[in-house]
N, CA and C of each residue as an Amber inpcrd file, in Angstrom:
protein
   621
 -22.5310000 -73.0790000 -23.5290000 -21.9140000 -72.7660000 -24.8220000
 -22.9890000 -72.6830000 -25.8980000 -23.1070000 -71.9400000 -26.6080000
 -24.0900000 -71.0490000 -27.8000000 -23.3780000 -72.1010000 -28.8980000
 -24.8060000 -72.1950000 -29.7690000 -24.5790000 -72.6090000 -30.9560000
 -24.8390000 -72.1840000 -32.0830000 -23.9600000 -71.5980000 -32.9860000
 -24.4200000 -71.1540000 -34.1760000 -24.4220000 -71.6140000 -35.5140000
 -25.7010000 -71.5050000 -36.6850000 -25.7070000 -72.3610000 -37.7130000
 -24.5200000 -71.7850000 -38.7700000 -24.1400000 -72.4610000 -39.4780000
 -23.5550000 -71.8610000 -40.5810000 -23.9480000 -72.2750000 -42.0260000
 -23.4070000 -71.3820000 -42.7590000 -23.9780000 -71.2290000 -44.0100000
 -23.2840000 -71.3730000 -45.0510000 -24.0440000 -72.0360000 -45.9790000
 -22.6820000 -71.7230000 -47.3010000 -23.4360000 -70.7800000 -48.1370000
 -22.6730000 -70.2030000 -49.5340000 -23.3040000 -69.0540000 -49.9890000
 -24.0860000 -69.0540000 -50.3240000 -25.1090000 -69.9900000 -50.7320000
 -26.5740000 -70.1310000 -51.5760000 -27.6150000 -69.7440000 -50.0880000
 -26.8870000 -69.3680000 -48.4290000 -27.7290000 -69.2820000 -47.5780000
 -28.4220000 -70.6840000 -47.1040000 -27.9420000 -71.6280000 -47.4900000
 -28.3770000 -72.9550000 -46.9380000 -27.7440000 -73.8160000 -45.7180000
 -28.0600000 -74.2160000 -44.6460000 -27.1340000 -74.4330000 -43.6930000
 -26.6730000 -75.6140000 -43.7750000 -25.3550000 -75.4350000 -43.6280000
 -24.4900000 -76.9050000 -43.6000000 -23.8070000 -77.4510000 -42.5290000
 -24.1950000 -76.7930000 -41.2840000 -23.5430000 -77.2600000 -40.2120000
 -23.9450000 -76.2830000 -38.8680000 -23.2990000 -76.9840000 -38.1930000
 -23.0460000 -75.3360000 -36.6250000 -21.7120000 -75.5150000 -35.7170000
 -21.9330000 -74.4600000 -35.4170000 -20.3770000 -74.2680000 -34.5670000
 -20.8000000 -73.8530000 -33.3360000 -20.3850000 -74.4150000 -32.8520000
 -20.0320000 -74.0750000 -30.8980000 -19.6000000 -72.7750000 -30.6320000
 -19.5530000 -71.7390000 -30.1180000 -19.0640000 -70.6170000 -29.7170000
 -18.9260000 -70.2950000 -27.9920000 -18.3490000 -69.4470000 -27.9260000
 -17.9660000 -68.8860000 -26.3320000 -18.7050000 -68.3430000 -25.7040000
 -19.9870000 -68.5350000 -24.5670000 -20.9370000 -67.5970000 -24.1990000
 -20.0940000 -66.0030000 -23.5410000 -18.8540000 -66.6210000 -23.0640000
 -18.2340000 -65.3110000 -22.6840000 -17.4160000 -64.2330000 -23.9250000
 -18.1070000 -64.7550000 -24.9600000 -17.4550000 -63.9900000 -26.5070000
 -19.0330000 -63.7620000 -27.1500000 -19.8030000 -64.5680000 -27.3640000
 -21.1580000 -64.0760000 -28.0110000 -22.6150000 -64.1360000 -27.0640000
 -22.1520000 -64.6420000 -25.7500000 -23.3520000 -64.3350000 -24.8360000
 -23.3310000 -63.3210000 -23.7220000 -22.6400000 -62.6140000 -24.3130000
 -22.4150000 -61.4960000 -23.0240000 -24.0220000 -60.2990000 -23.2510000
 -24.1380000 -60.1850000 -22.0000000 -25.1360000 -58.9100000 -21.6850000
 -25.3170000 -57.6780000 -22.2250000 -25.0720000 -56.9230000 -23.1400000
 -24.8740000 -55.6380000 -23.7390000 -25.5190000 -54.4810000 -23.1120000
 -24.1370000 -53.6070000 -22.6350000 -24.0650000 -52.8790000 -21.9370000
 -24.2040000 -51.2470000 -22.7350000 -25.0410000 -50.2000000 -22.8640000
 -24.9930000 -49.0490000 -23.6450000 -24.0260000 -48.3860000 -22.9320000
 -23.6550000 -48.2180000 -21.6490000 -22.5410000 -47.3330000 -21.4740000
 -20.9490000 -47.7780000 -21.8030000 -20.5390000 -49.3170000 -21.4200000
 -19.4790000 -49.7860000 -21.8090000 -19.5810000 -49.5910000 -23.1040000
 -19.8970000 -49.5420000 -24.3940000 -20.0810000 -49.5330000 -25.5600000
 -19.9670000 -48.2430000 -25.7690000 -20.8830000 -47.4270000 -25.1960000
 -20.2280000 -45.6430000 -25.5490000 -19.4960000 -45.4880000 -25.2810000
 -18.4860000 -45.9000000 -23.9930000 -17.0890000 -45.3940000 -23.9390000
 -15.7780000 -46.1030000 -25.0310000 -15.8510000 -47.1580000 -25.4060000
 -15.4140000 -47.5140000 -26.0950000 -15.4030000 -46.8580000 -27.5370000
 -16.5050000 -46.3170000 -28.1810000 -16.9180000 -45.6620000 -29.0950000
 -16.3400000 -44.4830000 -29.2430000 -16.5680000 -43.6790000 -28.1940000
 -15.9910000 -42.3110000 -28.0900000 -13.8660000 -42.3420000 -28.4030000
 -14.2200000 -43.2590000 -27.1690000 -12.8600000 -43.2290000 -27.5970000
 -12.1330000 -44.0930000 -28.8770000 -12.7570000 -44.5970000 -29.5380000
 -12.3350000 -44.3120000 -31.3610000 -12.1430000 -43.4490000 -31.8460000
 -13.0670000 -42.8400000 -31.7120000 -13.9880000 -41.3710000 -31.9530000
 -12.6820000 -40.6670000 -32.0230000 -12.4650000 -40.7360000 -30.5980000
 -11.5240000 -39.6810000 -30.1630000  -9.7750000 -39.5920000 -30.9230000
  -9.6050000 -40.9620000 -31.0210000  -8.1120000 -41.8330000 -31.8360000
  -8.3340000 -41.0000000 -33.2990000  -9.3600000 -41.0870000 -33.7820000
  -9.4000000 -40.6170000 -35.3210000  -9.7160000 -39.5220000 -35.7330000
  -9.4650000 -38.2260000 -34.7030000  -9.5450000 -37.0440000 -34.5970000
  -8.2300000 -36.2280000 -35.3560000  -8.4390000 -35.6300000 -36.1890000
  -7.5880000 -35.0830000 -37.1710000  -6.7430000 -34.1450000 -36.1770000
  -7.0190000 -33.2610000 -35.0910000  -6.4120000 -32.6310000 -34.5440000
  -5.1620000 -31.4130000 -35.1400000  -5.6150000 -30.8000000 -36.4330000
  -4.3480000 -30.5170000 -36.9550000  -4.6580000 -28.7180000 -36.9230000
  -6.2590000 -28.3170000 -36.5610000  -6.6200000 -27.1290000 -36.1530000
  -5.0980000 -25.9410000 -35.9680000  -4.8180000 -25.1220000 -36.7790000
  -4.0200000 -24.6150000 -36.0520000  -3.8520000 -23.0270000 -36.3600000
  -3.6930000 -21.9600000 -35.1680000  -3.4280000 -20.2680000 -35.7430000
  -2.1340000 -19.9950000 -35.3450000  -1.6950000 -19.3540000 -36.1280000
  -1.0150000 -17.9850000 -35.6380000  -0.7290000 -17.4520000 -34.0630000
   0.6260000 -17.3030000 -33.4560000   0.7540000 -16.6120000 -32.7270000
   1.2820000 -14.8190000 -32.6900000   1.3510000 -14.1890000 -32.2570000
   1.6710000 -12.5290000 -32.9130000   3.0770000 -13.1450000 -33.0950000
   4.1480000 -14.2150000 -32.2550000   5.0390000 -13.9840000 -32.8360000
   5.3620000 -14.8680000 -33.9850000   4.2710000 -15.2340000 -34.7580000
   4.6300000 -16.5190000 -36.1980000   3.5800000 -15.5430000 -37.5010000
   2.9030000 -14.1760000 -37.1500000   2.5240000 -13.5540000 -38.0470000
   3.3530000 -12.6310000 -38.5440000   3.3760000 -12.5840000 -39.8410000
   4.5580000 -11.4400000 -40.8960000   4.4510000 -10.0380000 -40.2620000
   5.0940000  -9.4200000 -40.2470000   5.8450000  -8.4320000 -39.7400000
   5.6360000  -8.2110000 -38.2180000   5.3330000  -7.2910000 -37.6290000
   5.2880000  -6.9960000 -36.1030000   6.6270000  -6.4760000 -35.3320000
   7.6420000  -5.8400000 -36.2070000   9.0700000  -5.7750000 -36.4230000
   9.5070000  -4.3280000 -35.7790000   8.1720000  -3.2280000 -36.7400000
   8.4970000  -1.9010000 -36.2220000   7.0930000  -1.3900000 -35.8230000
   7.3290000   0.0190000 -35.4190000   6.4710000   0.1470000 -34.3710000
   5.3340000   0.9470000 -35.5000000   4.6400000   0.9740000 -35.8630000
   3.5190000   1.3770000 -36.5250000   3.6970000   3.1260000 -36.8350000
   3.7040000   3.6910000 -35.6750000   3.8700000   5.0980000 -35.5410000
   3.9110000   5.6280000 -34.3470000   4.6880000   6.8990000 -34.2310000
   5.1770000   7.2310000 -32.6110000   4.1740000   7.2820000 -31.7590000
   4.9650000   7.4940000 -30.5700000   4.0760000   7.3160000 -29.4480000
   3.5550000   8.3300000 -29.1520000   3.6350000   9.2410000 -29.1100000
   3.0270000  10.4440000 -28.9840000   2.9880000  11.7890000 -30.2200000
   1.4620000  12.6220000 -30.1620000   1.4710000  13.2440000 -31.0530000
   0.4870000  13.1750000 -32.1340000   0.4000000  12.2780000 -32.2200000
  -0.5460000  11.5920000 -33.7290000  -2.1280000  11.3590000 -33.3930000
  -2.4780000  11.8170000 -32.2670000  -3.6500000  11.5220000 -32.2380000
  -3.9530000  10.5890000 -32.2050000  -3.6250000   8.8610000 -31.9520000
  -3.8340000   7.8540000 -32.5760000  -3.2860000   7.1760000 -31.0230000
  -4.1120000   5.8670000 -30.5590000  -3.8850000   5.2870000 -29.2710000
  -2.4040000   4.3810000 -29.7390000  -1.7270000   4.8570000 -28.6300000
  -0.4100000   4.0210000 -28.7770000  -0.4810000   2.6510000 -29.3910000
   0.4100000   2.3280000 -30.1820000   0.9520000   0.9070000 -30.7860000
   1.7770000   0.7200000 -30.7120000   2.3140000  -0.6820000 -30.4170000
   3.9380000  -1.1130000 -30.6210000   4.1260000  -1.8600000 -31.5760000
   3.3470000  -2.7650000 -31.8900000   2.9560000  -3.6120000 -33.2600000
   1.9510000  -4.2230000 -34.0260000   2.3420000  -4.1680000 -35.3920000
   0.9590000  -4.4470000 -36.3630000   0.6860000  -6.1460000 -36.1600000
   1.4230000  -6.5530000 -35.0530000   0.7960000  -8.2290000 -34.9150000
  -0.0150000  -8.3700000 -33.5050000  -0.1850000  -7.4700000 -33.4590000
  -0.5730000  -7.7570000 -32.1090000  -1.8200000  -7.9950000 -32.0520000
  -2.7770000  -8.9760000 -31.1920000  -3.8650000  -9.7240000 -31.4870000
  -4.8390000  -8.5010000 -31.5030000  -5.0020000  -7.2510000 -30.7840000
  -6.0770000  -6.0880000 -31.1980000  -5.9470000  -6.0440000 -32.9160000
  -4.5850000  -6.2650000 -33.5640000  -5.1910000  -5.9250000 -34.8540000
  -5.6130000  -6.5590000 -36.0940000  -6.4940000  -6.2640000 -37.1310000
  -6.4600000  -7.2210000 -37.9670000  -5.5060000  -8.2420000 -38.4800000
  -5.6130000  -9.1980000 -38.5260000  -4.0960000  -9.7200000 -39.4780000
  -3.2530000 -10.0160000 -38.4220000  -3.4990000  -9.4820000 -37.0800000
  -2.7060000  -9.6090000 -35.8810000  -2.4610000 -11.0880000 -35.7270000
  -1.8780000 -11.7230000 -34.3480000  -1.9860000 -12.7780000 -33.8870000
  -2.9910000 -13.2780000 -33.1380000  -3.1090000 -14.9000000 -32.7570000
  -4.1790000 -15.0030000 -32.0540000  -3.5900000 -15.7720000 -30.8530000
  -4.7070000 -14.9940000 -29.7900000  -4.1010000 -15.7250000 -27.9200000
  -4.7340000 -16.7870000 -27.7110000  -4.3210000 -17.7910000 -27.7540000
  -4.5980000 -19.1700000 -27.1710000  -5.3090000 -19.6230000 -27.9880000
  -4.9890000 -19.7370000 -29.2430000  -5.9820000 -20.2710000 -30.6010000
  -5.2310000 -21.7090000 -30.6710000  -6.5010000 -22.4470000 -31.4590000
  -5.5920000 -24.0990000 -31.4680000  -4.4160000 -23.9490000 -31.6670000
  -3.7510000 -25.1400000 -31.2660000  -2.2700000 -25.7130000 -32.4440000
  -2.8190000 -27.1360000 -32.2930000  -1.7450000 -27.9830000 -33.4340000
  -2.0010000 -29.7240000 -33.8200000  -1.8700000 -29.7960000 -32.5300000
  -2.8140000 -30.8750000 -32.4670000  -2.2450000 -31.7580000 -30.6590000
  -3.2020000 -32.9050000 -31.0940000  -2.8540000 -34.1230000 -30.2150000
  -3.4470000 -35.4880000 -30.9090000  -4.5040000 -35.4320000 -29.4140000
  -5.9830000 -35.8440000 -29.7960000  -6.8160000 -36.7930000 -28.4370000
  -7.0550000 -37.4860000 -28.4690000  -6.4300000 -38.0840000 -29.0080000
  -5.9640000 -39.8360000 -28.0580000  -5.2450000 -39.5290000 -26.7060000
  -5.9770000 -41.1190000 -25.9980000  -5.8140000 -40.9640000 -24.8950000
  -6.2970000 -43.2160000 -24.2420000  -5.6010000 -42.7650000 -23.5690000
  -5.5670000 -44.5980000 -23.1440000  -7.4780000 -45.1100000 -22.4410000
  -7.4450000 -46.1030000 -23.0610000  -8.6490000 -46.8970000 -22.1620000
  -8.0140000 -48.3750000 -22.0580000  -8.5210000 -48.7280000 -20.9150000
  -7.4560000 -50.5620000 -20.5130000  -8.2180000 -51.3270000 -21.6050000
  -7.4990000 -52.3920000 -21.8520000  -7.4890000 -53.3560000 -22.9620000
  -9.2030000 -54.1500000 -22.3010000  -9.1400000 -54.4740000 -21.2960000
 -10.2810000 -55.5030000 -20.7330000 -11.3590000 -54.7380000 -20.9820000
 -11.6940000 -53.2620000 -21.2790000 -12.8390000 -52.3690000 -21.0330000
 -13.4580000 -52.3620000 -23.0970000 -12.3850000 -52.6220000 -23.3540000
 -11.8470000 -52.5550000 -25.0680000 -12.6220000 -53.7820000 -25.4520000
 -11.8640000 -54.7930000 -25.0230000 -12.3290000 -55.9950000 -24.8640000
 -13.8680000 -56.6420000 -24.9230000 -14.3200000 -55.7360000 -23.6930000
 -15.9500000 -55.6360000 -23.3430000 -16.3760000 -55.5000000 -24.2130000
 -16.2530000 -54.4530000 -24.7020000 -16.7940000 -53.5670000 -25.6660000
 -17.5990000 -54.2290000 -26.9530000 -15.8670000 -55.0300000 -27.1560000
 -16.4440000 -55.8650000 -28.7370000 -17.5330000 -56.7890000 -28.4910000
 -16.8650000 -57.6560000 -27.2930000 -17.5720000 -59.0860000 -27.1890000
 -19.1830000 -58.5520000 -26.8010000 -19.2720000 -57.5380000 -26.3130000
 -21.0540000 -57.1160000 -25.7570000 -21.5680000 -56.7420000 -27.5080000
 -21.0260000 -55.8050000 -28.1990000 -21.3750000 -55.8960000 -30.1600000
 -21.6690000 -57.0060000 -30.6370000 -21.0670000 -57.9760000 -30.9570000
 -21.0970000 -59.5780000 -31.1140000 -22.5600000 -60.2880000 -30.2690000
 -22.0150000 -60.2200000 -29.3190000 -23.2690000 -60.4930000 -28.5220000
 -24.5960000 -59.9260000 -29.0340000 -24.7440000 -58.7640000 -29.0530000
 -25.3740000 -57.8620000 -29.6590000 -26.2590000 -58.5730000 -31.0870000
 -25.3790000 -58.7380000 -31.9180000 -25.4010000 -59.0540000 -33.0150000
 -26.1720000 -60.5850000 -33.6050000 -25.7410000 -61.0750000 -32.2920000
 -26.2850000 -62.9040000 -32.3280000 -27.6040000 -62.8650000 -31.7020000
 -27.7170000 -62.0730000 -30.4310000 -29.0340000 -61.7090000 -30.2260000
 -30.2540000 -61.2660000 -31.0610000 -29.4950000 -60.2740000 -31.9170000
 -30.6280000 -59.7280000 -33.2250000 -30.6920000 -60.7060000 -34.3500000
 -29.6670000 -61.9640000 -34.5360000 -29.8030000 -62.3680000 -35.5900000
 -29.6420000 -61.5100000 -36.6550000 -28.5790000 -61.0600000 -36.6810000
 -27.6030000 -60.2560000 -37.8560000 -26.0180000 -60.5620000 -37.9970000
 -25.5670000 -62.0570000 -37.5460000 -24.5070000 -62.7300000 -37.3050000
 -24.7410000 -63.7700000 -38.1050000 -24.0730000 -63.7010000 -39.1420000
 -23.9740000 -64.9190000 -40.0220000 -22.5200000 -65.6490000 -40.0390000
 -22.6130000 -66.9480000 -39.5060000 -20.9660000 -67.6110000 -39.8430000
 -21.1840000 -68.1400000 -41.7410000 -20.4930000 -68.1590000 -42.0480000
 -20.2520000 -68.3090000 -43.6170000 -19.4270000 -69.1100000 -44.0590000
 -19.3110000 -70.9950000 -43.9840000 -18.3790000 -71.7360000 -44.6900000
 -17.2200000 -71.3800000 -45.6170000 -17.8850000 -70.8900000 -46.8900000
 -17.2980000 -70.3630000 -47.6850000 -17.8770000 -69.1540000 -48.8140000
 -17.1280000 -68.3740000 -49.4520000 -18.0440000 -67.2380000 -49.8720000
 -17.8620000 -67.9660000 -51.3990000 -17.2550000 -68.7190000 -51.7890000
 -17.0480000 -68.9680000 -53.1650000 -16.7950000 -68.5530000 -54.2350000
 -15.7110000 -67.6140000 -53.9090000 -15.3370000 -66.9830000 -54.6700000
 -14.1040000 -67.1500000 -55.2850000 -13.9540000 -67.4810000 -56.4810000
 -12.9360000 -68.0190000 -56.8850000 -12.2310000 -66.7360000 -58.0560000
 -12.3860000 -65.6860000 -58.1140000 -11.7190000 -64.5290000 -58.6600000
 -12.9630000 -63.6320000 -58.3800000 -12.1940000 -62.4910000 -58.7940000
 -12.8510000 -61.2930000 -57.9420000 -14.0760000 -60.7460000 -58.6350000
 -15.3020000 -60.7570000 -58.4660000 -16.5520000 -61.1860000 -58.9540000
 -17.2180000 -59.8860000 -57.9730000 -17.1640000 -58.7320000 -58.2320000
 -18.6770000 -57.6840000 -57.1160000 -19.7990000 -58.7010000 -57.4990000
 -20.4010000 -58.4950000 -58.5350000 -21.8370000 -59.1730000 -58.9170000
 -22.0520000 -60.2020000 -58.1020000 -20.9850000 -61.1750000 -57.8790000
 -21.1710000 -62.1520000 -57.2240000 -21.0480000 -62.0830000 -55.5570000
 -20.3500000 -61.1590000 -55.2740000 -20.1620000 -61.3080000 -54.0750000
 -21.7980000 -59.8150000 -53.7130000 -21.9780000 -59.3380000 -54.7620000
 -23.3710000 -58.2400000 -54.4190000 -24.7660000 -59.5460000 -54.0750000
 -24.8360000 -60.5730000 -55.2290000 -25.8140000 -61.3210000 -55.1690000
 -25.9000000 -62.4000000 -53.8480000 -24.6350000 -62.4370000 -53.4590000
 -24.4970000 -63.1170000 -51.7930000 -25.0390000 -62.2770000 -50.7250000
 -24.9190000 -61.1850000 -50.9830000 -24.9510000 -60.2050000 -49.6140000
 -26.4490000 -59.9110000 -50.1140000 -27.4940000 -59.9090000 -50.9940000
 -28.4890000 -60.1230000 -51.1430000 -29.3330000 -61.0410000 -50.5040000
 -28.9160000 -62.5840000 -50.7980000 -29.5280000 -63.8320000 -50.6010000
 -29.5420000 -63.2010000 -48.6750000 -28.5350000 -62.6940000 -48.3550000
 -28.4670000 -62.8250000 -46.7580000 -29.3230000 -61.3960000 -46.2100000
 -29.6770000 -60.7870000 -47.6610000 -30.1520000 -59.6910000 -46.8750000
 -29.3310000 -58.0790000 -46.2520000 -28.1090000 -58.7570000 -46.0090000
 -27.4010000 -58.0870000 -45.4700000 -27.0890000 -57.0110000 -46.6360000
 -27.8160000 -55.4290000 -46.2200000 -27.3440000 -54.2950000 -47.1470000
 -25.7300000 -54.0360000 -46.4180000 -25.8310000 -53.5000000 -45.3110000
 -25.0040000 -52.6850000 -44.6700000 -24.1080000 -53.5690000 -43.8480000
 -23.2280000 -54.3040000 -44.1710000 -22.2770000 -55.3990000 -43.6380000
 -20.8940000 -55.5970000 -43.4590000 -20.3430000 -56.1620000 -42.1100000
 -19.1560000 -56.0480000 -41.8290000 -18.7840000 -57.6850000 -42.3250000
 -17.5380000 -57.7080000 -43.0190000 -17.2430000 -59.2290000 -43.3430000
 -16.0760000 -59.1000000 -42.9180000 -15.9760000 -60.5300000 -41.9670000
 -14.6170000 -60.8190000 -41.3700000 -14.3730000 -62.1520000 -41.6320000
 -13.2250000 -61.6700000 -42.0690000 -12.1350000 -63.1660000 -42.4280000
 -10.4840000 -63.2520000 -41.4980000 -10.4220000 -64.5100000 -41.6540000
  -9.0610000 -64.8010000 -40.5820000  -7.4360000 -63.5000000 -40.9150000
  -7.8740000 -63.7590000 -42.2100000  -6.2550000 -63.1840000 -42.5080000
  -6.7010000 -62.4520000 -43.8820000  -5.9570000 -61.3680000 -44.3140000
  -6.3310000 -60.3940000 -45.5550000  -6.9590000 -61.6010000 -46.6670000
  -8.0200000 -61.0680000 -47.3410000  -8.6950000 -61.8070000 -48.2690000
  -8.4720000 -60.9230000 -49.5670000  -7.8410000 -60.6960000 -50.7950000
  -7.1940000 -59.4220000 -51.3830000  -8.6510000 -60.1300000 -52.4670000
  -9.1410000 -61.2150000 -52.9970000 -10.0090000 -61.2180000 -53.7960000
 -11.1090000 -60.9350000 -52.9550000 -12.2180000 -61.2860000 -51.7650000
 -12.6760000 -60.5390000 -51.0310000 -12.8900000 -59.3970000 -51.2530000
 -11.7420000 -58.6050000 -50.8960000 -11.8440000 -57.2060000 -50.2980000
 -12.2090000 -56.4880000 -51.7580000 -11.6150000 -57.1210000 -53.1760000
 -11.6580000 -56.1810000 -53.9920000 -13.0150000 -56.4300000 -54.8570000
 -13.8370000 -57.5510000 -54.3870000 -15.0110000 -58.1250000 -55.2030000
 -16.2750000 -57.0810000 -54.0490000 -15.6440000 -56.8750000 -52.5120000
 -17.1770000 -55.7350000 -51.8340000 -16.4140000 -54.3890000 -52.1000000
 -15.4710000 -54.2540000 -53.0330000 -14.6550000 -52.6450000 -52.4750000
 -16.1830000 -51.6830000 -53.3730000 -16.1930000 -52.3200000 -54.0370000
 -16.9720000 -50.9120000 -54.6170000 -18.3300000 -51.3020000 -54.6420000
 -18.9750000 -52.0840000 -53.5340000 -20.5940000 -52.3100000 -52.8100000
 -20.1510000 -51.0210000 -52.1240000 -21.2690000 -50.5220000 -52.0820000
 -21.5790000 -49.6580000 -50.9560000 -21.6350000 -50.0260000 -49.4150000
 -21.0190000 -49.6260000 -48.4200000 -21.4810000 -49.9570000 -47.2400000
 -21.1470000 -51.4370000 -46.7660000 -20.0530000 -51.7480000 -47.1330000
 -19.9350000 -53.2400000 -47.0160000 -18.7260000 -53.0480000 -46.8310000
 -18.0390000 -53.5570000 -45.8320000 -16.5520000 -52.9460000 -45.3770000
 -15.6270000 -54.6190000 -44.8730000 -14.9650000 -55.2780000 -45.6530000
 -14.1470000 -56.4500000 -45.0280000 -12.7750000 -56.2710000 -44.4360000
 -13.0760000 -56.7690000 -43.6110000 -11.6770000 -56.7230000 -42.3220000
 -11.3180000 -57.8160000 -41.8400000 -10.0390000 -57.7740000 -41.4900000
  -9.4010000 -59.2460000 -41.0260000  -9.8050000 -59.2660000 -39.6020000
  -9.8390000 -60.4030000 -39.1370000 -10.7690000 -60.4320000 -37.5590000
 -10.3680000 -60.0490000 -36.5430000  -8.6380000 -59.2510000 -36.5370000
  -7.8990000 -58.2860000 -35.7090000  -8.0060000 -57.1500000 -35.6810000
  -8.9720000 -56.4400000 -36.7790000  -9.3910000 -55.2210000 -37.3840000
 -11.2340000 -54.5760000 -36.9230000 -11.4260000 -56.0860000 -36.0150000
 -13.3730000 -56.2070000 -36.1840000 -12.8980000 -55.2770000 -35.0630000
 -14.1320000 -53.9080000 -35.0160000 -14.0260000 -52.9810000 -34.0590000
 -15.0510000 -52.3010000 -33.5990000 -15.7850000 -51.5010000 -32.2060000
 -16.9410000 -52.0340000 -31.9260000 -17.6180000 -50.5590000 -32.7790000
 -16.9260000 -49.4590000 -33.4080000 -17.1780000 -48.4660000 -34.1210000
 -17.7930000 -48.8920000 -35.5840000 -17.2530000 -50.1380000 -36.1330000
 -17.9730000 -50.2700000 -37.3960000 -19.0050000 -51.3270000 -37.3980000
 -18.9460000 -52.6680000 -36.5180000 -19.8040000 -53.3500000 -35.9490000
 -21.2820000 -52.2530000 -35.9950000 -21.3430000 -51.2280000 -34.9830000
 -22.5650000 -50.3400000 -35.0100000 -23.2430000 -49.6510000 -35.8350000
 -21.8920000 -49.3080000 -36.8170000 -22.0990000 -48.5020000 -38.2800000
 -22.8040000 -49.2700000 -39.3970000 -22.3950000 -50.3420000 -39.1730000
 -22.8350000 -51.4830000 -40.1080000 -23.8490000 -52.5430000 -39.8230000
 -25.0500000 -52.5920000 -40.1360000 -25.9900000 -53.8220000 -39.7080000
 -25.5950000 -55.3530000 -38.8520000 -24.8660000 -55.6380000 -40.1590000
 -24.9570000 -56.6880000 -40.2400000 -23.5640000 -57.5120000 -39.9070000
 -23.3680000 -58.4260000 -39.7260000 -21.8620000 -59.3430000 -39.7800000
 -21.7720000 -60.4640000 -40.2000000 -20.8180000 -61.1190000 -41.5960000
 -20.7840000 -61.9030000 -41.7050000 -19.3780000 -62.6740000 -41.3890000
 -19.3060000 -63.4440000 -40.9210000 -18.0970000 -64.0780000 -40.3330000
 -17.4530000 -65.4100000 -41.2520000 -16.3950000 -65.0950000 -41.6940000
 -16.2200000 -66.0930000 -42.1280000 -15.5620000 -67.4930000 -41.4530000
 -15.9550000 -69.1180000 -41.5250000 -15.8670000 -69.5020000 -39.9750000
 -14.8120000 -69.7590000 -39.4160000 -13.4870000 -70.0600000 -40.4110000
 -12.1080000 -69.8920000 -40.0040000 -11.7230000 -69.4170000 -38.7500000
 -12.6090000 -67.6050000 -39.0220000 -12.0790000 -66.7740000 -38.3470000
 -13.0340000 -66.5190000 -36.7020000 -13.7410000 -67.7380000 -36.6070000
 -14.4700000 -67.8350000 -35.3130000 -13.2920000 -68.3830000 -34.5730000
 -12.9410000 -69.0690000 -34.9820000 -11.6660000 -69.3620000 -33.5210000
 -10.8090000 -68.5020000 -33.1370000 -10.1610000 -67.8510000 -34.2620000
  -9.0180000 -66.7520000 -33.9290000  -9.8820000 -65.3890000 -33.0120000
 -11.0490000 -64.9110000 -33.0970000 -11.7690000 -63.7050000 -32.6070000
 -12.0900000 -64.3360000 -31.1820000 -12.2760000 -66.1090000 -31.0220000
 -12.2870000 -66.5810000 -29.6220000 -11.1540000 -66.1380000 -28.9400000
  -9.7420000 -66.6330000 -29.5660000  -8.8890000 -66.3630000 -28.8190000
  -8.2480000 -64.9730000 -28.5120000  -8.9000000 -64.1000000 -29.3440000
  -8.2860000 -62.5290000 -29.3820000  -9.0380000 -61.9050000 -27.8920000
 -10.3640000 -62.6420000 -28.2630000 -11.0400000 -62.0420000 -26.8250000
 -11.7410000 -62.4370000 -25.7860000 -10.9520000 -63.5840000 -25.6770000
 -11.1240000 -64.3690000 -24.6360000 -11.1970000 -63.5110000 -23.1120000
 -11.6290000 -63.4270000 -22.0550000 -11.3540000 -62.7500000 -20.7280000
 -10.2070000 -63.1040000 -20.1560000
């Protein structure tokens, strides 16, 4: 079992916590982690691409001009995909790609990030942030002391002063610890944990 220090906001340590080697000592795997990734990737795909078929383009009703006589290669209609403005054959429509990956592979995923993260020493547990109304300056001059530009902060349950003291830091994104995901983990340097929420992320992803 791994031990990690924790911190209160001045960055001074006031303690440590025990953690799960099968939650922050796992092996980090680059392919389990890309598949997991992708398929975020894939969940948050707008999918809304969409054309025209000849029969959803305006007119295509009458026949252009006779069939014979005119000098002119037969037509039957002005929608038809040869013509401008026509329709199109097998052009997108909305369709969603999403698509299933098993929970245990999901699972992996995070706990190898985390892992990840404690290895580099870019895992901070955090007593308390001290914030007693909603303060950026204050919560900017914390994420300073730690260094941390680019940071994921997780807390147990919605933090509404939190969220609205990093909303307008740049690059600093807080999520409740049911929300930690291995797409912004990567996006983001750093993690600060708040320590509440070390037990609940034990039990979310436990094996």
């Amino acid at each position: 079992m791994a031990t990690l220090p924790i911190y209160d906001p001045q960055k001074q340590k006031v303690g440590e916590i025990n953690v799960s080697d099968d939650i922050f000592g796992v092996t980090p795997k680059t392919g389990v982690i890309h598949e997991v990734v992708v398929w975020q990737m894939a969940k948050k795909r707008a999918g809304t691409a969409s054309t025209k078929t000849r029969r959803e383009v305006r007119g295509g009703g009458r026949k252009p001009w006779r069939q014979k006589g005119t000098g002119r290669a037969r037509a039957g209609s002005n929608a038809s995909p040869l013509w401008k403005g026509g329709g199109t054959v097998f052009g997108p429509k909305p369709r969603s790609y999403a698509y299933t990956l098993p929970k245990k592979v999901r699972k992996l995923g995070l706990r190898m990030v985390l892992s990840d993260k404690v290895l580099s020493e870019r895992l901070f547990v955090i007593k308390d942030f001290g914030l007693k109304e909603i303060k950026t300056k204050e919560m900017a001059a914390l994420l300073d002391r730690f260094g941390a530009g680019k940071a994921v902060i997780a807390v147990r349950d919605k933090d509404r002063v939190l969220e609205l003291s990093a909303r307008n830091i740049p690059n600093v994104k807080v999520l409740p610890q049911d929300g930690l995901n291995v797409y912004d983990l990567l996006k983001h340097e750093f993690l600060l944990i708040h320590e509440p929420a070390v037990e609940a992320i034990e039990e979310r992803l436990k094996p």
